[in-house]
N, C-alpha and C positions, 0 to 999 in steps of 0.2 A: 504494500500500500504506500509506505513511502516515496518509493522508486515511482510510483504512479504521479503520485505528489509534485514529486521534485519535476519527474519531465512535464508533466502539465503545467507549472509556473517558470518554465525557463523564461529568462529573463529578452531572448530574442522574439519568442513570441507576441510578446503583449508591449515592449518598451521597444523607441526607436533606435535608431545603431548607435551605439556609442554610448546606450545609458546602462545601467541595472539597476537592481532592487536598494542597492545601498545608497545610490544618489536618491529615490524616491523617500529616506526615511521622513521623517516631520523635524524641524527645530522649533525653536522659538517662533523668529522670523517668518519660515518657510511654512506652508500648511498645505497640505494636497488633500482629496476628496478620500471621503474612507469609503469603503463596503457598504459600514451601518448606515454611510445616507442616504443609500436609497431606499433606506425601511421611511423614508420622508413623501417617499412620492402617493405612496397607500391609503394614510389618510388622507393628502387630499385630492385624491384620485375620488374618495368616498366622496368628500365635501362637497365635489363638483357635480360628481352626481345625484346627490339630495339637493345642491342647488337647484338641476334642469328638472329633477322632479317636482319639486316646489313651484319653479318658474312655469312650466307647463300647466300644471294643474291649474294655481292659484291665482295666473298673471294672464297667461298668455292664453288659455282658453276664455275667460270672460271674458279679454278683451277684444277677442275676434266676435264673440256674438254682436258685443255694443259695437262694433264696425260691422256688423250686418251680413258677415260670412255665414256663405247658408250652405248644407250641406247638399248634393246631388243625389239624388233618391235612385240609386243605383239598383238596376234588375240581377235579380241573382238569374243565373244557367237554374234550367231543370235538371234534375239530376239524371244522369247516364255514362254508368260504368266505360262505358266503351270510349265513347269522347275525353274522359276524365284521364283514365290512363292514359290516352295519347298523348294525352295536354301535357300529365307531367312527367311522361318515359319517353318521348320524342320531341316534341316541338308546341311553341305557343300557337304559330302562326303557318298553315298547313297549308301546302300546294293545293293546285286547284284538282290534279290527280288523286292527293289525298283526300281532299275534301269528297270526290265522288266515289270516291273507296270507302268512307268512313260513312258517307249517307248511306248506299247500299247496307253496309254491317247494319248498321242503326234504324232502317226502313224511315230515313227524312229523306225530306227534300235538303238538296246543297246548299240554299239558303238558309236554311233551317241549320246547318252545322256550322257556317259560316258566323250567324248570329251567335248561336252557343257560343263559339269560341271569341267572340266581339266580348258577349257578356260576363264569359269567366275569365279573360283576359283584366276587364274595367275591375273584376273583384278585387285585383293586387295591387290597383292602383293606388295611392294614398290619398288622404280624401282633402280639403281643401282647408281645415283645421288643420289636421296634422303639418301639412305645408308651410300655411303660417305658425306653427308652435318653434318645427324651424328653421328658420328662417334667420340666413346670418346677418 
């Protein structure tokens, strides 16, 4: 384990030519970055994110109603096995080959699969709140 040790901290890997671990110690004076700061970044890695949850919930969604962002009444797809797994073991947006292959399996019309896939497409969209929450 040593031997592990020791070649994993040689001093060519990680410092540029001409330095090693002795020039790196700390003096007085001199102070270089330790290991333990970046136990610094954790909390406020947290902080930042119970800020955007705050800010979202409590700021940024009321303030999009009183700005009169109104949501789009989005049509869900009927449901159908066959279309669904295409959607998401192949492709969002299907040939028009596909499309007539996939109406046959299905007994639609191509327009009929074409919609489907318009409508379960818009599902993933994100909605116009969301956009504005954020919004840089």
């Amino acid at each position: 384990m040593a031997q592990l040790t020791q070649w994993l901290w040689r001093h060519e890997y990680w410092l540029p030519p001409g330095f090693t671990w002795e020039d790196m110690q700390e003096t007085e004076d001199v102070h270089y970055p330790q290991p333990h700061h970046l136990l610094f970044g954790l909390p406020i890695a947290l902080l930042m994110a119970a800020l955007r949850f705050f800010f979202e919930r409590k700021i940024a969604i009321p303030l999009s109603k009183k700005l009169g962002l109104q949501e789009k009444v989005r049509q869900k797809p009927p449901p159908n096995p066959i279309l669904e797994a295409f959607y998401t073991k192949w492709r969002k947006n299907p040939q028009k080959e596909e499309v007539s292959g996939l109406a046959k399996q299905c007994d639609l019309q191509p327009r009929q699969v074409e919609r489907w896939f318009r409508y379960r497409l818009n599902q993933n969209r994100p909605s116009v709140t969301k956009k504005f929450c954020e919004a840089r």
